[in-house]
VEXPA-820209 format. One record per atom (N, C-alpha, C): chain; x, y, z. Coordinates in nm, 4 decimals. Example, Ala and Ser with C-alpha at 12.3 -4.5 7.8 and 13.67 -1.06 7.14 Angstrom:
BEGIN
   chain         xx         yy         zz
       A     1.3190    -0.5690     0.7800
       A     1.2300    -0.4500     0.7800
       A     1.3200    -0.3300     0.7800
       A     1.2850    -0.2250     0.7080
       A     1.3670    -0.1060     0.7140
       A     1.2900     0.0030     0.7870
//
This chain:
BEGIN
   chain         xx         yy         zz
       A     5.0092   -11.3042   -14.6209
       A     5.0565   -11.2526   -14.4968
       A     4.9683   -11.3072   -14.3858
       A     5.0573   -11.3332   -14.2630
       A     4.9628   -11.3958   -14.1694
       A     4.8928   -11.2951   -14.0530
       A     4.7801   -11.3344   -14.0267
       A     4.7564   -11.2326   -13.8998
       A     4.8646   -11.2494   -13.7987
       A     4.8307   -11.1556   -13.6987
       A     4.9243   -11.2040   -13.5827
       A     4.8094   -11.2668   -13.5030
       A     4.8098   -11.3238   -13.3811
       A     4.8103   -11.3995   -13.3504
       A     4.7752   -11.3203   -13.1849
       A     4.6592   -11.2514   -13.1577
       A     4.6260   -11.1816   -13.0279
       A     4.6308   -11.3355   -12.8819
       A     4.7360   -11.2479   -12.8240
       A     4.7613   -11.3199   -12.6687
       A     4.6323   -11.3057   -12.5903
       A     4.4991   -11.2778   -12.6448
       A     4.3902   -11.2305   -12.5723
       A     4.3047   -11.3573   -12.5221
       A     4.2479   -11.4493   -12.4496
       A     4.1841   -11.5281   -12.4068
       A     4.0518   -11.5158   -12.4607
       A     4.0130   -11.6289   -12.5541
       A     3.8269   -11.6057   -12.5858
       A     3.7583   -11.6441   -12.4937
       A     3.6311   -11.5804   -12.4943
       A     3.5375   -11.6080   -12.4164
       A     3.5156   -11.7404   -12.4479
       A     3.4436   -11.7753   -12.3110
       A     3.3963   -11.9420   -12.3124
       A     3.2527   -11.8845   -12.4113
       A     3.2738   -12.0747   -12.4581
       A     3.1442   -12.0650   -12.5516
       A     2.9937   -12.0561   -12.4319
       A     2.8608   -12.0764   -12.5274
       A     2.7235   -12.0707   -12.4294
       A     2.7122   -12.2403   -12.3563
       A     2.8075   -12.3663   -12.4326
       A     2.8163   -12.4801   -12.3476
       A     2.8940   -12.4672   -12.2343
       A     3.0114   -12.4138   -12.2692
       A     3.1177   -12.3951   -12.1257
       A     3.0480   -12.2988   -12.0229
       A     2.9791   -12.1962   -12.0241
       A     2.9393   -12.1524   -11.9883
       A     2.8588   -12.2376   -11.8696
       A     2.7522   -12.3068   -11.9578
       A     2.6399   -12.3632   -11.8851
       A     2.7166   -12.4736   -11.7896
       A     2.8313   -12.5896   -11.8668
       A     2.9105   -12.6731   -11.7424
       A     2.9333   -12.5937   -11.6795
       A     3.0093   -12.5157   -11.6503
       A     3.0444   -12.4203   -11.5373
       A     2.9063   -12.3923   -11.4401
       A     2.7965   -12.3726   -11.4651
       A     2.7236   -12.3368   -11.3863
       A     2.6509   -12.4840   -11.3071
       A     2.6720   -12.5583   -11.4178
       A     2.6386   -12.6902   -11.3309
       A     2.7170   -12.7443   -11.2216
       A     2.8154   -12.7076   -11.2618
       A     2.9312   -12.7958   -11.1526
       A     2.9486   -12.6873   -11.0916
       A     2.9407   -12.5533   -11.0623
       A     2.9061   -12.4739   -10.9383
       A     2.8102   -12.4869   -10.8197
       A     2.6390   -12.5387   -10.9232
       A     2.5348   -12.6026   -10.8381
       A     2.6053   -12.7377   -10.7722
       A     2.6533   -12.7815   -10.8591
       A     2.7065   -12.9596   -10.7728
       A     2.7528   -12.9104   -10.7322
       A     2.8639   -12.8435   -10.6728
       A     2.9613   -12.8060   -10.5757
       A     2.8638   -12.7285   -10.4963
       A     2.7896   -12.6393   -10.4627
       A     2.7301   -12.5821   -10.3574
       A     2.6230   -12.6819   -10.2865
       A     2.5763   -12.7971   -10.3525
       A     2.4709   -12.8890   -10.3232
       A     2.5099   -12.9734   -10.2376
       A     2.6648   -13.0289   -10.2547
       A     2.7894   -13.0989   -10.2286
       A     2.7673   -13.0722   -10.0784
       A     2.8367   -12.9671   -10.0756
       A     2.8728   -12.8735    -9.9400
       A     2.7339   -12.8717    -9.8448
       A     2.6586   -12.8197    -9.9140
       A     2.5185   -12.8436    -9.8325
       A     2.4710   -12.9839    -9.7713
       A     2.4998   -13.0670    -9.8294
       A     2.4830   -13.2254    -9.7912
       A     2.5603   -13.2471    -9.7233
       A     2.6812   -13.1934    -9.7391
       A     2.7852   -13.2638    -9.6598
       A     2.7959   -13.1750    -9.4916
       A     2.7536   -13.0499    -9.5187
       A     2.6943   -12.9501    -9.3668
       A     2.5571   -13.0570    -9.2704
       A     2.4519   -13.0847    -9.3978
       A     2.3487   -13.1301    -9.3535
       A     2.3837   -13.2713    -9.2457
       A     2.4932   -13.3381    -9.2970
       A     2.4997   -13.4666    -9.2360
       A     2.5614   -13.4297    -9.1443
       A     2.7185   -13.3575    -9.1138
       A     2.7924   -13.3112    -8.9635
       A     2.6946   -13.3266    -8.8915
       A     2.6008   -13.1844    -8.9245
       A     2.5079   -13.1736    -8.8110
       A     2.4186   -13.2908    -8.7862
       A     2.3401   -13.3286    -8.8504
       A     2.2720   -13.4537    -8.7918
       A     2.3725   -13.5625    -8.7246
       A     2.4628   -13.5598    -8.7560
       A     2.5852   -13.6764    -8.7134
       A     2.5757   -13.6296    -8.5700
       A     2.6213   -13.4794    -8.5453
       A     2.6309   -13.4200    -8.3999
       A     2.5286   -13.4261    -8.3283
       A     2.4105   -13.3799    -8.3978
       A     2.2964   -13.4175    -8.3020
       A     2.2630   -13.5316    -8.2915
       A     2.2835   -13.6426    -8.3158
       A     2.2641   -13.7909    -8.3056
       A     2.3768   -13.8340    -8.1852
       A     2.4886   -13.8395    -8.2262
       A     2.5781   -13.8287    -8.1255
       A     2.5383   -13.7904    -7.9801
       A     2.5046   -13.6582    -7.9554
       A     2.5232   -13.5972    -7.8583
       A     2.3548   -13.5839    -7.7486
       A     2.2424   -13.6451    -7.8432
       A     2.0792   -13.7050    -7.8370
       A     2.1059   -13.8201    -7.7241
       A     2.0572   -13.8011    -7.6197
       A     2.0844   -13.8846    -7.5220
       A     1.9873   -14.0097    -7.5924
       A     1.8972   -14.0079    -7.6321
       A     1.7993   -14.0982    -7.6397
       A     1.8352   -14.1839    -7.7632
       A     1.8546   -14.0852    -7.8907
       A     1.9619   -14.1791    -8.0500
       A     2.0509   -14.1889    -8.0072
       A     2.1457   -14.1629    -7.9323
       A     2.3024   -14.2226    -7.9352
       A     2.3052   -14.3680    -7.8623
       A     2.1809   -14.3242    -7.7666
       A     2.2123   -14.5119    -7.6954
       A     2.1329   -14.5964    -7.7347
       A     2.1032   -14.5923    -7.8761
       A     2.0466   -14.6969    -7.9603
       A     2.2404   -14.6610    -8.0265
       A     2.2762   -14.6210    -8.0794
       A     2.3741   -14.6215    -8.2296
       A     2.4883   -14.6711    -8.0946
       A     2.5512   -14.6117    -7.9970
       A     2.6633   -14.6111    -7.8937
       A     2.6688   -14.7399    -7.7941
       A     2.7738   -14.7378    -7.7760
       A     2.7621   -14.7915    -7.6221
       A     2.7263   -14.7137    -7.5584
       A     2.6919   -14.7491    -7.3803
       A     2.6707   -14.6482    -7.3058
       A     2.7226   -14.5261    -7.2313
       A     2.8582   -14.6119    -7.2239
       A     3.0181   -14.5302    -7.1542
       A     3.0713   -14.4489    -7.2627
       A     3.0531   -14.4955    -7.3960
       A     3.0873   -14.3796    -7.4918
       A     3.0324   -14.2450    -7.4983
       A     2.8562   -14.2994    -7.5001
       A     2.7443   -14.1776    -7.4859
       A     2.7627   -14.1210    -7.3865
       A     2.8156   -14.1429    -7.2843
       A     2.7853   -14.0818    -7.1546
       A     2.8859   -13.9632    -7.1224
       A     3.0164   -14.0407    -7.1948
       A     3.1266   -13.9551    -7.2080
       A     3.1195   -13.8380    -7.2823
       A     3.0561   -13.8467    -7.4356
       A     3.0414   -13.7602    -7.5346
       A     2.9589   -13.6710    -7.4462
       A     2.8335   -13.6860    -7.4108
       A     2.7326   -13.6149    -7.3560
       A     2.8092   -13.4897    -7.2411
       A     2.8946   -13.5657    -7.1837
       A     2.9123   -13.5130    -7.0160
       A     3.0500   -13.3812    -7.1003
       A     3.1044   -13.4431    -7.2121
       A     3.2064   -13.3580    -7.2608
       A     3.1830   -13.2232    -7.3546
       A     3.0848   -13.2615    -7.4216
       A     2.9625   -13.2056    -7.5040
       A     2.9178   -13.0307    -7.4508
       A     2.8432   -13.0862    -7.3046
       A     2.8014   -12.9768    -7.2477
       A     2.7732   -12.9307    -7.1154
       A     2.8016   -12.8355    -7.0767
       A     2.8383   -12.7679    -6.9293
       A     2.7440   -12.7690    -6.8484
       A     2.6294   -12.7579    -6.9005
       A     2.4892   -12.7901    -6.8097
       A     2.4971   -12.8852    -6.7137
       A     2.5756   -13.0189    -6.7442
       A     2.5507   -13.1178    -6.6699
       A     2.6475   -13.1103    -6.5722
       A     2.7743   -13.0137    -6.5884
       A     2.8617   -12.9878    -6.4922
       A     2.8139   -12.8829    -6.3853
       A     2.6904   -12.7609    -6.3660
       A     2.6393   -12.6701    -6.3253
       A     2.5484   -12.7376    -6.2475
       A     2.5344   -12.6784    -6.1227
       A     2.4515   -12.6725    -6.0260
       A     2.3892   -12.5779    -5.9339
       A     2.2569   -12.5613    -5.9093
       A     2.2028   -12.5088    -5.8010
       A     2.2717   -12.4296    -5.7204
       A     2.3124   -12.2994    -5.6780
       A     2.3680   -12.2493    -5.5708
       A     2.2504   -12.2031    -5.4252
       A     2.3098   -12.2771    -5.3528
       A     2.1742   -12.2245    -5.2679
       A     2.1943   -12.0911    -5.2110
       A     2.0435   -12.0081    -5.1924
       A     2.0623   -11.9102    -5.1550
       A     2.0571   -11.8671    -5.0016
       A     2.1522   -11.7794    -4.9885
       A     2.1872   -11.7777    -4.8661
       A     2.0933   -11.7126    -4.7748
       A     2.0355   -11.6925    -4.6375
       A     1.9724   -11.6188    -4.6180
       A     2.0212   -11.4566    -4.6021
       A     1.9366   -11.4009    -4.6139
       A     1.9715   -11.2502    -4.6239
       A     1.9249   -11.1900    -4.4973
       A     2.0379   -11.0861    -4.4706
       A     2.0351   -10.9810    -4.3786
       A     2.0754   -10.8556    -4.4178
       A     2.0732   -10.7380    -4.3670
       A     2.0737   -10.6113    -4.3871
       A     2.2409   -10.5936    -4.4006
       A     2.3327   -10.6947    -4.3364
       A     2.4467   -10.6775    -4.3347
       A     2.5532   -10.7063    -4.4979
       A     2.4197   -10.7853    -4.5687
       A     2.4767   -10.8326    -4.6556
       A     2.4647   -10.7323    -4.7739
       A     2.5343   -10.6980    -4.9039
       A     2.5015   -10.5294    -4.9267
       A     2.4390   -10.6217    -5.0800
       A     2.3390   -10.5493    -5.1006
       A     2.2788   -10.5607    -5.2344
       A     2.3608   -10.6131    -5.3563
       A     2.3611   -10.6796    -5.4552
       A     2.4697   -10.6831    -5.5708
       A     2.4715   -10.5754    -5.6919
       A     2.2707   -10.5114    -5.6931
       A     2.2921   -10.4464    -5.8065
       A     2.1464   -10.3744    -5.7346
       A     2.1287   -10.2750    -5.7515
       A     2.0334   -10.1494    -5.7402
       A     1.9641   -10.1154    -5.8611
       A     1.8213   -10.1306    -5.8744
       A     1.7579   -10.0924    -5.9984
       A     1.6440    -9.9559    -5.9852
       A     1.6660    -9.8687    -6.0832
       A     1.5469    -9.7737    -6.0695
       A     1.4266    -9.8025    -6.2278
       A     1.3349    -9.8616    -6.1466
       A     1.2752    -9.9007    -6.3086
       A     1.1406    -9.7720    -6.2806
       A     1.1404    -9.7147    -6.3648
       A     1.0700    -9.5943    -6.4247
       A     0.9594    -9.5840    -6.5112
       A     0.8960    -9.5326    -6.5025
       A     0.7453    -9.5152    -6.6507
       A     0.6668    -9.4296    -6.5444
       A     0.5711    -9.3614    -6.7030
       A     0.4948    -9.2704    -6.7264
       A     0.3511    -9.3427    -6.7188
       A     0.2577    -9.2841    -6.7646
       A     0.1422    -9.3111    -6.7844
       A     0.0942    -9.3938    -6.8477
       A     0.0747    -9.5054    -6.8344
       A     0.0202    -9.6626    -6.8862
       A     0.1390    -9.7468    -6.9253
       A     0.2340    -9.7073    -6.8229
       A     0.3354    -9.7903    -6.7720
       A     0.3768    -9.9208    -6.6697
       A     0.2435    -9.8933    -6.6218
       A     0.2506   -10.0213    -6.4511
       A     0.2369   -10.1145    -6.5004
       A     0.1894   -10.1645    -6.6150
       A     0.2328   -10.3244    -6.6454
       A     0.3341   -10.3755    -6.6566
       A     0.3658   -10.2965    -6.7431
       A     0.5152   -10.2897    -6.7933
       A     0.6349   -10.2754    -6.6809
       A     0.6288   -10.2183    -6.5980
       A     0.7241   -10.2088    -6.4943
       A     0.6944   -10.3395    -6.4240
       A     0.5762   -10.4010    -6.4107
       A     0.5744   -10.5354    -6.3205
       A     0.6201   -10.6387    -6.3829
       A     0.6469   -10.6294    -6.5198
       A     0.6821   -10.7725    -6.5999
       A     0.8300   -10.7136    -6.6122
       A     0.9027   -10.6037    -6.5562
       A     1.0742   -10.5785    -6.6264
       A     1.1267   -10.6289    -6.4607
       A     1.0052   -10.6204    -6.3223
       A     1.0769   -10.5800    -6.2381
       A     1.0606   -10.7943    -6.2461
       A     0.9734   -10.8124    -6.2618
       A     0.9784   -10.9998    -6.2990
       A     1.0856   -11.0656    -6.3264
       A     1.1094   -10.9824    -6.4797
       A     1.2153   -11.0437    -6.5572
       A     1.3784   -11.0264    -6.4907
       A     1.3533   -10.9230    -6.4419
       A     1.5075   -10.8278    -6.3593
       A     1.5676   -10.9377    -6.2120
       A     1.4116   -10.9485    -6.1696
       A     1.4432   -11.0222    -5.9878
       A     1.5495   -11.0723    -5.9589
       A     1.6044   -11.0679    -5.8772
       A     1.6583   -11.1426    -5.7643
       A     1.6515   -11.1061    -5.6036
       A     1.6826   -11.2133    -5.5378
       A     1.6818   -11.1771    -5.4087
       A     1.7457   -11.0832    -5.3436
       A     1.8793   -11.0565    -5.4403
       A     2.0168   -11.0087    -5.3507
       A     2.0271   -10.8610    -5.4271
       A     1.9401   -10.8077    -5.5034
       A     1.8988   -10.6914    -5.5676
       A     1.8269   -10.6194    -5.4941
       A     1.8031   -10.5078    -5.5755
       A     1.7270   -10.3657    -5.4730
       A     1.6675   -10.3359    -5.5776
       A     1.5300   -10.2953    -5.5884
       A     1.4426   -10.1957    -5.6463
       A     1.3354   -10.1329    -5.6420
       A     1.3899   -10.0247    -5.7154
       A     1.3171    -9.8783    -5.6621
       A     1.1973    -9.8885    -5.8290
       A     1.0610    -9.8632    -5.7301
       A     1.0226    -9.8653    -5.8333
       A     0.9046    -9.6893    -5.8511
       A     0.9094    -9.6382    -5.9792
       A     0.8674    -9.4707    -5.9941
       A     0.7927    -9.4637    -6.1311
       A     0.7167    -9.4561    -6.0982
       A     0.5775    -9.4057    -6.2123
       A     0.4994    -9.2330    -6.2153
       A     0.5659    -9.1714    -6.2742
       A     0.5883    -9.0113    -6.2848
       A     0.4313    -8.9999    -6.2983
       A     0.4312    -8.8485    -6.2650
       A     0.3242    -8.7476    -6.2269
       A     0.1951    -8.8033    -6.3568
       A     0.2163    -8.7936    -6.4672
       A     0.1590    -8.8262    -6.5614
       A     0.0591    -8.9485    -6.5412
       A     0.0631    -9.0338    -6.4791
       A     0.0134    -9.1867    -6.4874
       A    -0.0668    -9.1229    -6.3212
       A    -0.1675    -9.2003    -6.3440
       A    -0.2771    -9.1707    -6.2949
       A    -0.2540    -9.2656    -6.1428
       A    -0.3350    -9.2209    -6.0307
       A    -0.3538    -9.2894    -5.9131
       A    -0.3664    -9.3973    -5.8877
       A    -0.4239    -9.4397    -5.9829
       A    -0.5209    -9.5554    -6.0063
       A    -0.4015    -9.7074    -6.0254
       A    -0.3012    -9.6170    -6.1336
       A    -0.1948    -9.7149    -6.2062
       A    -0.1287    -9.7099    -6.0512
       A    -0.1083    -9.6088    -6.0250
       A     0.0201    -9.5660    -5.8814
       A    -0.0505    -9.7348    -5.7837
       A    -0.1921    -9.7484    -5.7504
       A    -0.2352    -9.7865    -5.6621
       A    -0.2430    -9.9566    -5.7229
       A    -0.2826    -9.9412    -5.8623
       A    -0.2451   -10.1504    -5.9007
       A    -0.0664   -10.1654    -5.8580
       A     0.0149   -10.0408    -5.9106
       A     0.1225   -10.1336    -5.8612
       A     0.1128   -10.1270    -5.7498
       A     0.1273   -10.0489    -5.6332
       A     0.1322   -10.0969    -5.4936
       A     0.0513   -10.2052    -5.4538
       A    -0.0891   -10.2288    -5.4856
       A    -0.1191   -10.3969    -5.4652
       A    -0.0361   -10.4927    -5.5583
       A     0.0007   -10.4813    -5.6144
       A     0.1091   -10.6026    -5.6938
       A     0.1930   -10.6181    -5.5918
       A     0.3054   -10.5031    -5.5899
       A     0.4305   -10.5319    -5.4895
       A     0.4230   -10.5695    -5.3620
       A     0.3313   -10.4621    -5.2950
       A     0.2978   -10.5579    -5.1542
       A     0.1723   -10.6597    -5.1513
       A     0.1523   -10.7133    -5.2927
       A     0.0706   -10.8113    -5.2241
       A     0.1279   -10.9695    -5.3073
       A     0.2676   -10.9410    -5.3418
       A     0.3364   -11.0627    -5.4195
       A     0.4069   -11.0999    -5.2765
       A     0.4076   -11.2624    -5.2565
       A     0.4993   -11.3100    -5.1444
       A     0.6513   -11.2705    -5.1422
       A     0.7199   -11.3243    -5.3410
       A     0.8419   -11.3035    -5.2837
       A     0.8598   -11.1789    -5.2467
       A     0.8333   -11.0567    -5.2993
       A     0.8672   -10.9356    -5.2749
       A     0.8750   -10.9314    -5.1251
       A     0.7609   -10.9694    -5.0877
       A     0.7345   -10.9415    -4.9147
       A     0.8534   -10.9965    -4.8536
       A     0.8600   -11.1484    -4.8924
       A     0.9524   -11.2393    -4.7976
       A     1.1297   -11.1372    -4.7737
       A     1.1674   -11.1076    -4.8598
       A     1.2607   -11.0676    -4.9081
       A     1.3171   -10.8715    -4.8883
       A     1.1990   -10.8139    -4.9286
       A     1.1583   -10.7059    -4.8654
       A     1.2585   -10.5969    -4.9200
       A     1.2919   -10.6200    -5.0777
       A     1.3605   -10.5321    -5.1573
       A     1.3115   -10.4818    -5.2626
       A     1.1871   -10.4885    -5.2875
       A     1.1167   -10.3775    -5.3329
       A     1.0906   -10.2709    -5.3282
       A     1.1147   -10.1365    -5.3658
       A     1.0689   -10.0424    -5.3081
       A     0.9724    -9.9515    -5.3822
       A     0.8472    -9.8907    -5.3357
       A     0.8251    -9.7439    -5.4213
       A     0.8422    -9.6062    -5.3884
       A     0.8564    -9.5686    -5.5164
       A     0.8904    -9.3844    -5.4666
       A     0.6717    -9.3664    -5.4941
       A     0.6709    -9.3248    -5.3250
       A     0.5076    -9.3213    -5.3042
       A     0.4904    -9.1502    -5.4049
       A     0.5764    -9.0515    -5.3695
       A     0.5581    -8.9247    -5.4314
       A     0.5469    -8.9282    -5.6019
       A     0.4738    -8.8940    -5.6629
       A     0.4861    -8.8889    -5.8008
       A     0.6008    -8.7492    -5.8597
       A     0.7065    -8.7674    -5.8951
       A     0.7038    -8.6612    -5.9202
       A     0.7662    -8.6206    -6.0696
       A     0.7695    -8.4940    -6.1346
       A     0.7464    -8.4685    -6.2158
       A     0.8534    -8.4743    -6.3226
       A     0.8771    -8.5997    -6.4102
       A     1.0181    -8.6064    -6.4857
       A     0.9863    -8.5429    -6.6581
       A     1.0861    -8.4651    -6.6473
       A     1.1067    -8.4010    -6.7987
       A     1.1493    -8.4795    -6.8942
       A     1.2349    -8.6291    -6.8299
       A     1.3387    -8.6925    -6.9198
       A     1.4969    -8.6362    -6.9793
       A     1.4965    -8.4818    -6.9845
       A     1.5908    -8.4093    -7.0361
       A     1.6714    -8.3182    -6.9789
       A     1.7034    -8.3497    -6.8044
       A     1.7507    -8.2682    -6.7298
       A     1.7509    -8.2667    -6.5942
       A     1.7376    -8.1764    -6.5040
       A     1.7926    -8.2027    -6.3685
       A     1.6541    -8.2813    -6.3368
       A     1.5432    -8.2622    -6.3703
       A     1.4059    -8.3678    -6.3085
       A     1.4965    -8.4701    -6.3164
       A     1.5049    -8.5818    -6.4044
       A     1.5564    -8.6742    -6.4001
       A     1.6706    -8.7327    -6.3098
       A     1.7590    -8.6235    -6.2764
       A     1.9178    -8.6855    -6.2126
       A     1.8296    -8.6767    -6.0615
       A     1.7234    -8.5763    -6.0220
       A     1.7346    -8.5308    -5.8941
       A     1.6128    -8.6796    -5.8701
       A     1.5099    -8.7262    -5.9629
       A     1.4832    -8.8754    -5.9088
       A     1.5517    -8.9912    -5.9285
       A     1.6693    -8.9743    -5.9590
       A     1.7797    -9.0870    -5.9369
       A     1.8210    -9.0700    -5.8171
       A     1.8413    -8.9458    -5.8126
       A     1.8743    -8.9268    -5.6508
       A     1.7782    -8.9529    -5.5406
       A     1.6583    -8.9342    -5.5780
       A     1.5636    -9.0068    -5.4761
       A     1.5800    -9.1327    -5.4570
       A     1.6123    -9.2133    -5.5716
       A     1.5977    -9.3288    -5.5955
       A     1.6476    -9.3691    -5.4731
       A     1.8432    -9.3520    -5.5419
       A     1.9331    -9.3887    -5.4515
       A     1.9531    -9.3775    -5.2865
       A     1.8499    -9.2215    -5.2492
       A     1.8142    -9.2193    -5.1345
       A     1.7823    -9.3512    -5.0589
       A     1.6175    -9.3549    -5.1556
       A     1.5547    -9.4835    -5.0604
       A     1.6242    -9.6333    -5.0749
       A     1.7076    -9.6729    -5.1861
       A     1.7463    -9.7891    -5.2017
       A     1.8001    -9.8216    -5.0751
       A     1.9363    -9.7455    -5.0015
       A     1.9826    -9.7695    -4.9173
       A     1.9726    -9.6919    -4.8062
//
């Protein structure tokens, strides 16, 4: 009598196994080489300095100028400012006690001309901090030239968690404008 004959698929042997894992590595190695070169291809291409050894010049110049927007962007000059002209964005930059550095490198990073800011270092932070930032702000040119800096001179007392807080926004907004 014969067995029957199970429709069940055997497992691959421990050789099939292992081809399979080889030609998975070749295939992911593949792909990786073949990523590795695009990109060097693109950055060669688009390398002002390698492409016009490999290019002509009108080719490079074209690729380059099509490439990227930088070279289409320019300078806007700034206009001079008057009181008539209204701020674009209003800032209240804030801190506590061994905060004044920190507020001079956000109000740095933040600047512009056509901005407003209010600047408030609560009850907590000592005179001393109150008094380096006021020589920073009034003693930096652009601030001066420009004359949109501001400080809240009063220290006053923020909870973080309630009306303290909204009612020195409201100071803020007072002095901004």
């Amino acid at each position: 009598m014969k067995k029957p004959k199970h429709h069940l698929a055997q497992p691959p042997s421990p050789r099939q196994q292992r081809r399979r894992i080889v030609v998975f590595r070749l295939g992911i190695a593949t792909l990786l080489f073949l990523l590795t070169l695009i990109l060097f291809a693109a950055t060669t291409l688009t390398s002002p300095i390698l492409s016009s050894y490999l290019l002509p010049t009108s080719i490079t110049v074209s690729i380059t100028r099509s490439l990227f927007v930088e070279s289409k962007l320019h300078a806007l000059p700034i206009p001079p400012l008057s009181d008539s002209v209204p701020p674009r964005l209003a800032y209240l930059i804030s801190g506590s006690k061994g905060d004044a550095h920190a507020l001079t490198r956000t109000l740095l990073a933040l600047y512009h001309p056509r901005n407003r800011y209010i600047l408030h270092l609560d009850r907590e932070a000592s005179e001393t901090e109150r008094g380096e930032l006021k020589r920073y702000v009034f003693g930096h040119a652009l601030f001066m030239r420009f004359g949109n800096v501001r400080l809240i001179s009063k220290a006053n007392l923020i909870t973080y968690r309630g009306p303290t807080m909204v009612a020195n926004t409201l100071h803020a907004a007072a002095i901004a404008f």
